[in-house]
C-alpha positions in Angstrom: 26.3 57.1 -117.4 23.6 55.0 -118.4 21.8 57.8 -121.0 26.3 58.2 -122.6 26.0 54.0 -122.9 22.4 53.7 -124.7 23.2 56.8 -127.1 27.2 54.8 -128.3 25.2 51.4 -128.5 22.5 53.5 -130.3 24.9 54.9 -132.7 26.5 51.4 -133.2 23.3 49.9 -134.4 22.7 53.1 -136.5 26.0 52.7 -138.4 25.0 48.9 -139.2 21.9 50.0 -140.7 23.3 52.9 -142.3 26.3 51.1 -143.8 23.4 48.7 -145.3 21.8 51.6 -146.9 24.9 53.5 -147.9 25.8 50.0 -150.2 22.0 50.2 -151.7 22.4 54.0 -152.3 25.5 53.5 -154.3 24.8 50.3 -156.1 25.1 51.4 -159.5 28.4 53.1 -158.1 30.2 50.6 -156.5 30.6 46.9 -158.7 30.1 44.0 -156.8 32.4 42.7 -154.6 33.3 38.7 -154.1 31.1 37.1 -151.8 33.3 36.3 -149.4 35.7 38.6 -148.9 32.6 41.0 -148.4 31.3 38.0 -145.9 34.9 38.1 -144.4 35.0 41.9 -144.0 31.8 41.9 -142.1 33.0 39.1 -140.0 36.1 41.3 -139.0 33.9 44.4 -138.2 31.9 42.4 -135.6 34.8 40.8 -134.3 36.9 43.8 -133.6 33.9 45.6 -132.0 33.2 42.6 -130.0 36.5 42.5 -128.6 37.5 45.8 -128.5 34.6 48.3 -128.3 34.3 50.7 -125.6 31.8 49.0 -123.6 30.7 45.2 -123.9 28.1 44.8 -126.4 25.0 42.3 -126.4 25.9 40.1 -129.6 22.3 39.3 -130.1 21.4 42.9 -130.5 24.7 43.5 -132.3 23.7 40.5 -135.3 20.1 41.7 -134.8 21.2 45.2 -136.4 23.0 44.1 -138.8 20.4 41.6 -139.9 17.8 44.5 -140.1 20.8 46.2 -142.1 20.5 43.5 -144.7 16.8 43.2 -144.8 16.6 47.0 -145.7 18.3 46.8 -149.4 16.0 43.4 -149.8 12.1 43.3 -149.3 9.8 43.6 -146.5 8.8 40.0 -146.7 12.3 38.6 -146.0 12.9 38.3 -142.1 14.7 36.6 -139.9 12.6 34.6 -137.7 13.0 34.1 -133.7 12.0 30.3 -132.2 8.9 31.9 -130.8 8.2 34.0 -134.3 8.7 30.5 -136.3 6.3 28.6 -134.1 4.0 31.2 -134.7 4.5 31.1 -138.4 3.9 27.2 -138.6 0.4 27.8 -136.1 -0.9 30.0 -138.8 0.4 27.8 -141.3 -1.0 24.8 -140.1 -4.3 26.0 -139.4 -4.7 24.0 -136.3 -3.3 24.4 -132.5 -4.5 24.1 -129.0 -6.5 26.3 -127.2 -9.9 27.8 -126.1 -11.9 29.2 -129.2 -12.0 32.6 -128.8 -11.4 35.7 -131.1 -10.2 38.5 -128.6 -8.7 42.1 -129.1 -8.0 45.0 -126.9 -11.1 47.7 -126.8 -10.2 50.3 -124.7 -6.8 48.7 -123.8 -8.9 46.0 -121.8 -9.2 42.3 -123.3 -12.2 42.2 -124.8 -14.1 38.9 -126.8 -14.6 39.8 -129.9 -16.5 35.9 -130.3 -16.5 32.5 -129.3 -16.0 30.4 -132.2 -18.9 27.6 -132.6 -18.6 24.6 -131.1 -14.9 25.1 -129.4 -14.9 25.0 -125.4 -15.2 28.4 -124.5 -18.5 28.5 -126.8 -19.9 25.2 -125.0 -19.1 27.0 -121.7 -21.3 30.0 -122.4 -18.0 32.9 -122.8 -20.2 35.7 -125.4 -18.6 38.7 -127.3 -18.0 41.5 -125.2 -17.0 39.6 -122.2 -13.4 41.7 -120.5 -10.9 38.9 -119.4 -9.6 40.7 -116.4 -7.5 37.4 -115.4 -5.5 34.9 -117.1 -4.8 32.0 -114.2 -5.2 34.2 -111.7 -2.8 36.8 -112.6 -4.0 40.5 -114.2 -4.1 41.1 -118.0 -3.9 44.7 -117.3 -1.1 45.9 -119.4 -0.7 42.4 -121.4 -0.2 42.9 -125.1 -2.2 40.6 -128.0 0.4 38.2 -128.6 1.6 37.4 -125.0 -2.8 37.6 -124.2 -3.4 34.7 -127.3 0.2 33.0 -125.9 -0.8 32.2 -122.5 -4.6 31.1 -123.7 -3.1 28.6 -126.0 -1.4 26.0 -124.7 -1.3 21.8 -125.2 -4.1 20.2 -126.0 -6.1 18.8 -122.9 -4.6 21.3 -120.6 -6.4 23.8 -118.3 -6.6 27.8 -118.8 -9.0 29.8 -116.1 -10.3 33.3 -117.4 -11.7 35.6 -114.9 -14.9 37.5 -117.0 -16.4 41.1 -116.8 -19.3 40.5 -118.2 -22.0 43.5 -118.6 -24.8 43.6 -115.5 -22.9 41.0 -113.4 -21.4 42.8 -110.1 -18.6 40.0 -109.8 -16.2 38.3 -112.3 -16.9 35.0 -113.5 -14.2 32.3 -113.6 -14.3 30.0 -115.9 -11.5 26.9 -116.5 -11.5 25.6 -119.7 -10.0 22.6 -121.6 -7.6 23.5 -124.2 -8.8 21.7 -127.3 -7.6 21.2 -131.0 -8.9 24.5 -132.9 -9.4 24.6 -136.5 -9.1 27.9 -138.4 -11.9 28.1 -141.1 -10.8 28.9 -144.6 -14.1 28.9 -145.7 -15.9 31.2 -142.7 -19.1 31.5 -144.8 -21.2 30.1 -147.6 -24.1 30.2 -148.8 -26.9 30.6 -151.9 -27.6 34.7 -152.5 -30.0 34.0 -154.6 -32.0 31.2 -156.5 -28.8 29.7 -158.5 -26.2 32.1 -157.4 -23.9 30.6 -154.7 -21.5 32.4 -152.7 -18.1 31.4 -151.0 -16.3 33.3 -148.7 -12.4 32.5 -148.8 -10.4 34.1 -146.0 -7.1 32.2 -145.9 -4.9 29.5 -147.8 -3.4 26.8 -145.1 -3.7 23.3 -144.9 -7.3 22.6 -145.0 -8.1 25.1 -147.4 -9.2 23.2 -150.2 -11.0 20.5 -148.5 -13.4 23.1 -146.9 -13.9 24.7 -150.5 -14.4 22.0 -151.9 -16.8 20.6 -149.3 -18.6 24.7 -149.4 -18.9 23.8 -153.5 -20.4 20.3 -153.2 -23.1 21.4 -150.5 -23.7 24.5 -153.0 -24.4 22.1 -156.1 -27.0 20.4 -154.2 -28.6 23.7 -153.1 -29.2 23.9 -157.1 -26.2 26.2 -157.4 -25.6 26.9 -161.6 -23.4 30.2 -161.2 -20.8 30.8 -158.3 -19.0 33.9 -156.6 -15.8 33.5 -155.1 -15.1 36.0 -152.5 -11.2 36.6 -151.9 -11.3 40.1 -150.4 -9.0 40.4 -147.6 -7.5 37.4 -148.5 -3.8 37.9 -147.3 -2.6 34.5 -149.2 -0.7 31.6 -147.7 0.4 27.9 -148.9 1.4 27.9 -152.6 -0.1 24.4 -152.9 -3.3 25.2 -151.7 -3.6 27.9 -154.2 -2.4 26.0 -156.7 -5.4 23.4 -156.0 -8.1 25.9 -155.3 -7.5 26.5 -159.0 -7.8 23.3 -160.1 -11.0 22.9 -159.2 -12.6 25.5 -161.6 -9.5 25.2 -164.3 -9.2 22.8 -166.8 -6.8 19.6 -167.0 -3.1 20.9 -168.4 -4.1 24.5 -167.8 -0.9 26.5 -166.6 -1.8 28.3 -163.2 1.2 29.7 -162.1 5.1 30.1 -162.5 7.5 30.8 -160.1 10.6 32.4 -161.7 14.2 33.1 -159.5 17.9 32.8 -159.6 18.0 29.4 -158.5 14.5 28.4 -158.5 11.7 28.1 -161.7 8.9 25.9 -161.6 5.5 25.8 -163.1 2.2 24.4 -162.2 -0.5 22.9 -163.9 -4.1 21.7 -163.6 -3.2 17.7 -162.8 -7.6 16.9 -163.1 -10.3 18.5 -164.2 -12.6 20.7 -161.9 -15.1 20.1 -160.2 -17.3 22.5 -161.2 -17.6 23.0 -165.0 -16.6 25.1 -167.3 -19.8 26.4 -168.2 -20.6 27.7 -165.0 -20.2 31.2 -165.1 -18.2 32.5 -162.2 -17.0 36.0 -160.2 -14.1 36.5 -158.0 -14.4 39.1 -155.5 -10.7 41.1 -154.7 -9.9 44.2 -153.3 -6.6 46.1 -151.9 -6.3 43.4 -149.2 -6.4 40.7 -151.5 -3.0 39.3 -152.0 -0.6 36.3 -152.4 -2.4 33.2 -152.8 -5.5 34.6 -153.3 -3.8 36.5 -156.2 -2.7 33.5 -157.7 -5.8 31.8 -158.0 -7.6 35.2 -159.4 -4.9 35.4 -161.8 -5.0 32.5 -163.4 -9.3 32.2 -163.3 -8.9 35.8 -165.4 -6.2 34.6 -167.7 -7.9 31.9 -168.6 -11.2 33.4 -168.8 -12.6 31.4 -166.3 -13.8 34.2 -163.9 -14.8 38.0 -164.2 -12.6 39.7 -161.9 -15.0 42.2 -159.4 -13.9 45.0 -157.2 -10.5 46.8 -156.8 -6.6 45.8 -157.9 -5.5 43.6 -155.4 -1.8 44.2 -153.3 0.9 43.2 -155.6 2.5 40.5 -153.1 3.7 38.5 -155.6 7.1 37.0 -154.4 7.7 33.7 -153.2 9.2 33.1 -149.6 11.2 30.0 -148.4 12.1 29.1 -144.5 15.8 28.2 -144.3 16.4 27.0 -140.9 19.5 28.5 -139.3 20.0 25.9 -136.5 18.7 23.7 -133.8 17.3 26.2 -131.5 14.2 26.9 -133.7 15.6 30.1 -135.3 15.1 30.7 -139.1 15.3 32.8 -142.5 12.4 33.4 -144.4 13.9 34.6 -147.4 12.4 35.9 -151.1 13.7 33.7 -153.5 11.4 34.1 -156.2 8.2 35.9 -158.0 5.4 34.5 -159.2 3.7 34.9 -162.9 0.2 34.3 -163.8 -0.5 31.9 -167.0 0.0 34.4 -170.0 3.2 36.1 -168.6 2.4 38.4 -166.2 4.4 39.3 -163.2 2.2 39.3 -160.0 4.5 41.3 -157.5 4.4 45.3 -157.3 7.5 47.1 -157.8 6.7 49.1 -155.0 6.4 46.5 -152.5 10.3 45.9 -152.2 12.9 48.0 -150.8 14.0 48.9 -154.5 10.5 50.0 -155.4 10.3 52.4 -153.0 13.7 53.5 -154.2 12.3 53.9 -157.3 9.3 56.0 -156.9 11.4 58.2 -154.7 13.4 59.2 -157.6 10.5 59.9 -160.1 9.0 62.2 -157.0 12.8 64.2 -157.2 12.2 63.9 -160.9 8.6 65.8 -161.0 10.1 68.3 -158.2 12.5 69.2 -160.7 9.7 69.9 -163.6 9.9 66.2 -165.5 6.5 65.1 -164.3 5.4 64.8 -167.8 8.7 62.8 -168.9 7.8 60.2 -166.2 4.4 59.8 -166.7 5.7 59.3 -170.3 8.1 56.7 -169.5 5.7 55.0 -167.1 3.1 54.4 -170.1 5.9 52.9 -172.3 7.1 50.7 -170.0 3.6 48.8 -169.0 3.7 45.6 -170.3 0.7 44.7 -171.8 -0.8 40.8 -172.1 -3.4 38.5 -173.3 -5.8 36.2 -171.7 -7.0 32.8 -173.6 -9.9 34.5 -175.4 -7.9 37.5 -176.4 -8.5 40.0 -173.7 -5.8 42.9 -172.9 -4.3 43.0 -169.7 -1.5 45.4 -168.2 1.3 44.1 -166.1 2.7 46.2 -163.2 1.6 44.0 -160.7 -1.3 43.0 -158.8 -4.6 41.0 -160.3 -6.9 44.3 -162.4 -10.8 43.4 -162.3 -12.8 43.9 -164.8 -15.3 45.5 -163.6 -13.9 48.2 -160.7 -16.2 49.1 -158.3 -15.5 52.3 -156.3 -17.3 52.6 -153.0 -18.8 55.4 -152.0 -17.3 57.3 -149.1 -18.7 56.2 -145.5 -19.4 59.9 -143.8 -17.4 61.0 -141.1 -19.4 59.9 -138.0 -19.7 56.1 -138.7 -16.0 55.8 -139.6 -15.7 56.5 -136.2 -18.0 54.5 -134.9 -16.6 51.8 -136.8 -12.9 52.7 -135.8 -14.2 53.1 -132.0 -16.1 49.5 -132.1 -19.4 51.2 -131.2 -21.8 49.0 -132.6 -19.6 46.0 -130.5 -19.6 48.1 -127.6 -23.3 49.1 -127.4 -24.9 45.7 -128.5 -22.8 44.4 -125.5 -24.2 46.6 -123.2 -28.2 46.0 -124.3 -27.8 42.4 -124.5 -28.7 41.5 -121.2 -31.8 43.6 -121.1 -32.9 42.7 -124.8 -32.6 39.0 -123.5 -34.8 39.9 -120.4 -37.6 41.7 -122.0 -37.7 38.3 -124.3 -36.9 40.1 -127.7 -36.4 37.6 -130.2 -33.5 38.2 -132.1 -33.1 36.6 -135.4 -32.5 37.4 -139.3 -36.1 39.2 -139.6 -36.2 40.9 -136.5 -35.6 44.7 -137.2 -34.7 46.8 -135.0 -36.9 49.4 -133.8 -36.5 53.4 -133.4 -36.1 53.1 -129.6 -33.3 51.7 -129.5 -31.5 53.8 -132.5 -32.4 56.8 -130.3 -30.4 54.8 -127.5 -27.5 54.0 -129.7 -27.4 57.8 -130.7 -27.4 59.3 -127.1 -24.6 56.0 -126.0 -22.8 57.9 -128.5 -23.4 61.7 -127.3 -22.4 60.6 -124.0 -19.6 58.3 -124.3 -16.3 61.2 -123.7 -13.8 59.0 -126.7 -16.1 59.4 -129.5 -16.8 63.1 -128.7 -13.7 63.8 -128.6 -13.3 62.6 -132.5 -13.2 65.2 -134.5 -14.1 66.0 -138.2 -11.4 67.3 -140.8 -13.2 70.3 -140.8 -14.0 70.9 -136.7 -10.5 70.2 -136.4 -9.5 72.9 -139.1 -11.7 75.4 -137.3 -9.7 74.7 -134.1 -6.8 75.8 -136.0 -8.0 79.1 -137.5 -8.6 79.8 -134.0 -5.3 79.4 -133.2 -3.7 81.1 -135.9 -5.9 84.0 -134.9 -5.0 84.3 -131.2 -1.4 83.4 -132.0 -1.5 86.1 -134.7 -2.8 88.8 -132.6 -0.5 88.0 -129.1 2.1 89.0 -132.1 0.3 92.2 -132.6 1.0 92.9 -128.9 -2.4 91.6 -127.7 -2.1 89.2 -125.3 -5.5 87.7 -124.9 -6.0 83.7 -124.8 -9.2 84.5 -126.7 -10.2 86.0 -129.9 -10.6 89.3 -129.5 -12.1 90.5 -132.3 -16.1 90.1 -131.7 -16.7 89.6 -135.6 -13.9 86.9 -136.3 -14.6 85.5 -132.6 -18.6 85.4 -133.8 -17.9 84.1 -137.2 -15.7 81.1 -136.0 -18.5 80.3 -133.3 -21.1 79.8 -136.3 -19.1 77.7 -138.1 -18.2 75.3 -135.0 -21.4 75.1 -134.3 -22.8 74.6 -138.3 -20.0 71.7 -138.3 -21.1 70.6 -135.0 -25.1 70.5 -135.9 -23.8 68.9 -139.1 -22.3 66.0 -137.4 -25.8 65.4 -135.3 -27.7 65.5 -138.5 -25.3 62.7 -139.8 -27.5 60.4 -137.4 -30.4 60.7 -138.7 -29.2 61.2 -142.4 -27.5 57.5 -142.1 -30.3 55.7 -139.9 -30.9 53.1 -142.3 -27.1 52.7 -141.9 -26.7 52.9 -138.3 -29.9 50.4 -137.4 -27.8 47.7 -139.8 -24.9 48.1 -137.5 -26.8 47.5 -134.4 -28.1 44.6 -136.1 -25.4 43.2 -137.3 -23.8 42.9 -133.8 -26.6 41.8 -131.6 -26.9 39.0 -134.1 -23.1 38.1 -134.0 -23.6 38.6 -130.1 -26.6 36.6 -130.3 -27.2 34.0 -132.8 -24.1 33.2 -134.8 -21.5 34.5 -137.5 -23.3 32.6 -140.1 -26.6 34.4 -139.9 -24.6 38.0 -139.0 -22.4 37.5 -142.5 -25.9 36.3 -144.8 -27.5 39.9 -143.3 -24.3 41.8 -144.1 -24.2 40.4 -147.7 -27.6 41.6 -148.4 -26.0 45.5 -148.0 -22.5 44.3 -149.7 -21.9 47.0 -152.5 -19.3 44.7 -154.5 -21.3 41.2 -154.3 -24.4 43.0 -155.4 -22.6 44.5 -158.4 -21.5 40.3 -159.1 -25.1 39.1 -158.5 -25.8 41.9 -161.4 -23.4 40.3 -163.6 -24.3 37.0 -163.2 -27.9 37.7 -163.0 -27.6 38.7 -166.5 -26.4 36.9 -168.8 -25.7 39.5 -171.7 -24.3 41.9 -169.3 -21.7 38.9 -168.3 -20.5 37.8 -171.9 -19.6 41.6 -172.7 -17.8 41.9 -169.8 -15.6 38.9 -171.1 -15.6 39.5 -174.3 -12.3 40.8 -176.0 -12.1 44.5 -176.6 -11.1 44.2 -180.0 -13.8 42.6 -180.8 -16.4 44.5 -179.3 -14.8 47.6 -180.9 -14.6 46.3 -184.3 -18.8 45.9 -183.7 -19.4 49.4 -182.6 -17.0 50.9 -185.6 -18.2 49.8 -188.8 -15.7 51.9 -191.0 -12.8 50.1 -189.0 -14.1 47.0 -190.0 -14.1 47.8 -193.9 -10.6 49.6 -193.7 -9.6 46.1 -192.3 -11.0 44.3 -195.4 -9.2 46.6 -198.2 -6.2 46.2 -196.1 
């Protein structure tokens, strides 16, 4: 009885949804309707199944489905917000709440610290990465997702949480009670000089503080003897308008348009109120990549378009929409609900078709096109329809969304075997695990310290004998699997019934190649020491000394900032990079330039 009454409730919310995406389907069928008599007609579906329906029906769930319903033929980024979801959202937001100072995830579905964050109380108290929180006041975290794990540590400020730790080489767990305490989210998590006159910033979310702590990073920079500046907005997933908005303000110039923010019933635009404070002639590079988005897109945006920055790395997300929170009532529910998209300086839209509902809807017909043999057609009509633009100086720039660098940087391919030690966390988990003997033996660990062959040979066997990461497989291990199975399945069809491969050659031939792909994924080791020893690095001096001196060693081996340090390091190479490409082809074709004339 209970399986009849999920699968009718199931079908209910189905035909919500569906009747959501039938309307989207049809929309160039079907003209629009009036408001509310659509609103009314809605209302009357609810009510009649609220009253009359077959079994009673939760009306929560019921307006939930419906909700999603609408959200479908919408964006992604519109959402209708639960009092525990909006409290969240205005956390984030604010960049400040109450609670220990940890960063924590799930490694092996076990709480795990990723790190304390200096100077909070659970850093004065001694807590280190790697430490398993087994108990939250005194009840188990076994089975306790992320959110309700970071809801029950944070709390009011002044009040008491006790964590029960698993800490490696300790027999017991440690207890510790700490005092909740007003934590502030960095927006600037690193900066520092990476080289002589180069200074570097790294920006890793827009909230409340943001442009304080940049400007602060900037000032300290400047009296380092900083004369050229990198801005580094990868990953960046956006956040407060205004604080993007005055991030660019302090490299643009007074009146300079930064951004616009077109809708039905909303259109601002924003300007540069004061000068920056750092100057014009200070050459600069912004950092993006895929992650890069919002806020951070805004800011990059305008720096480009108004020549201000070269643009380094990979086209950032496309999240160019504008969100407002509409509260629905008193209990702390809410709408957060696209109202408008942004545009850079010169005209350009920021926002990805692709990232809505009708984007998607979009490319899905030009994939039905090319399966019907008009691939070339759409390419075609894709060209013509890219907008193209104009910075201040005069450079080109193509619309479609999302913030183009000028100089794109493609990174080479990481080989198979430290993806998954990456994925896995095995540099976490193994610097854990030597830390308390590295600290016995007296090894000082610090930003010269190298780390010696020793203990890259233990890394390598923690690997071999740890049963998860052996149990990864390659593309190509895995497709040898497969051939395997094809071949027994093909001859139990031939009437042979074996669970092996019978035939000796194929059976031989499939052993070499396990074991070539196998020996291959050994030799990946020692192919990528260099690779590996910077890992183990990397961690122990998270684990040991501090995020500040772990991010300076990374940056040394950063693919992209080195490629900006290049730029800025020379001069020449820089101004060509920003120079028009007009010009710079009228230079290099003489005959165009004396056509122009007799023209």
């Amino acid at each position: 009885m209970k399986i009849g009454t999920f699968t009718i409730r199931g079908l209910m919310v189905a035909t919500l949804s569906a009747f959501c995406f039938a309307n989207a389907a049809n929309d160039k069928q079907t003209p629009p309707g009036d408001f509310y008599d659509e609103v009314s007609r809605l209302n009357k579906v609810l009510s009649e199944v609220n009253r009359k329906y077959v079994e009673d029906v939760n009306p929560t769930e019921l307006t939930d489905a419906a909700l999603n319903g609408i959200r479908n033929i919408l964006d992604p980024h519109t959402t209708v917000f639960t009092p525990k979801d909006y409290e969240g959202l205005k956390v984030s937001m604010e960049g400040k709440f109450g609670g220990v100072g940890i960063t924590i995830s799930l490694r092996d579905n076990i709480l795990t610290v990723i790190s304390p964050l200096s100077g909070t109380p659970a850093f004065r108290l001694g807590i280190r990465a790697g430490d398993r929180i087994r108990k939250i006041d005194g009840k188990e975290t076994k089975g306790l997702s992320l959110d309700d794990a970071v809801s029950k540590l944070r709390g009011k400020i002044g009040t008491d949480v006790t964590v029960s730790i698993e800490r490696e080489g300790v027999p017991e767990l440690m207890d510790f009670t700490i005092t909740r305490a007003e934590i502030i989210v960095h927006a600037v998590p690193y900066y520092g000089m990476v080289s002589k006159d180069i200074g570097y910033i790294k920006l890793a979310t827009f909230s409340d503080k943001t442009t304080s702590d940049v400007a602060n990073a900037i000032k300290n920079l400047q009296k380092q003897g900083m004369k050229k500046i990198i801005l580094d907005m990868r990953y960046n997933p956006g956040g407060l308008l205004n604080q993007a908005i005055e991030i660019s303000e302090l490299f643009l110039k007074q009146g300079n348009v930064i951004v616009s923010t077109r809708g039905r019933t909303q259109r601002t635009e924003s300007r540069a109120r004061r000068d920056g404070i750092v100057k014009q002639d200070i050459p600069m590079v912004v950092l993006l990549n895929q992650g890069s988005a919002s806020a951070a897109e805004i800011v990059a945006g305008a720096l480009q378009d108004w020549d201000r920055a070269l643009i380094v790395g990979k086209t950032s997300f496309g999240k160019g929409s504008v969100q407002t929170i509409f509260p629905l009532d008193n209990q702390g529910n809410a709408l957060k609900l696209t109202t408008a998209f942004y545009y850079l300086p010169f005209g350009r839209c920021i926002n990805k078709p692709e990232n809505g509902i009708k984007g998607l809807k979009l490319q899905e017909e030009e994939m039905e096109e090319d399966s019907d043999g008009a691939k070339a057609d759409t390419v075609a009509k894709d060209t013509v329809k890219r907008d193209t633009f104009y910075t201040n100086n005069g450079r080109m720039m193509f619309g479609g969304g999302g913030i183009t660098p000028d100089v794109d940087i493609e990174l080479s391919p990481m080989p198979w075997v430290m993806q998954v030690q990456e994925r896995m966390a095995m540099y976490f988990k193994f610097a854990v695990k030597v830390r308390p003997g590295l600290e016995k033996s007296g090894a000082k660990i610090d930003a010269n310290w190298e780390v010696p062959d020793s203990l890259y040979k233990q890394f390598k066997e923690y690997c071999m004998k740890d049963t998860n990461f052996m149990k990864v497989k390659s593309n190509a291990l895995a497709g040898v699997d497969q051939l395997e199975k094809s071949v027994i399945r093909e001859q139990n069809y031939m009437g042979d019934s074996s669970k092996t491969v019978s035939d000796s050659v194929i059976a031989l031939r499939i052993s070499e190649m396990r074991k070539a792909l196998e020996n291959n994924r050994d030799a990946q080791f020692d192919e990528n020491k260099a690779y590996i020893k910077d890992g183990i690095k990397r961690e122990l001096l998270t684990a040991m000394v501090n995020d500040s001196v772990s991010t300076a060693f990374s940056l040394k081996r950063d693919v992209q900032l080195n490629e900006a340090i290049k730029y800025l390091s020379d001069m020449n190479l820089f101004k060509k990079a920003m120079a028009p490409e007009k010009k710079a082809a009228k230079k290099q074709d003489p005959k165009a330039k004396k056509n122009d004339k007799k023209k």
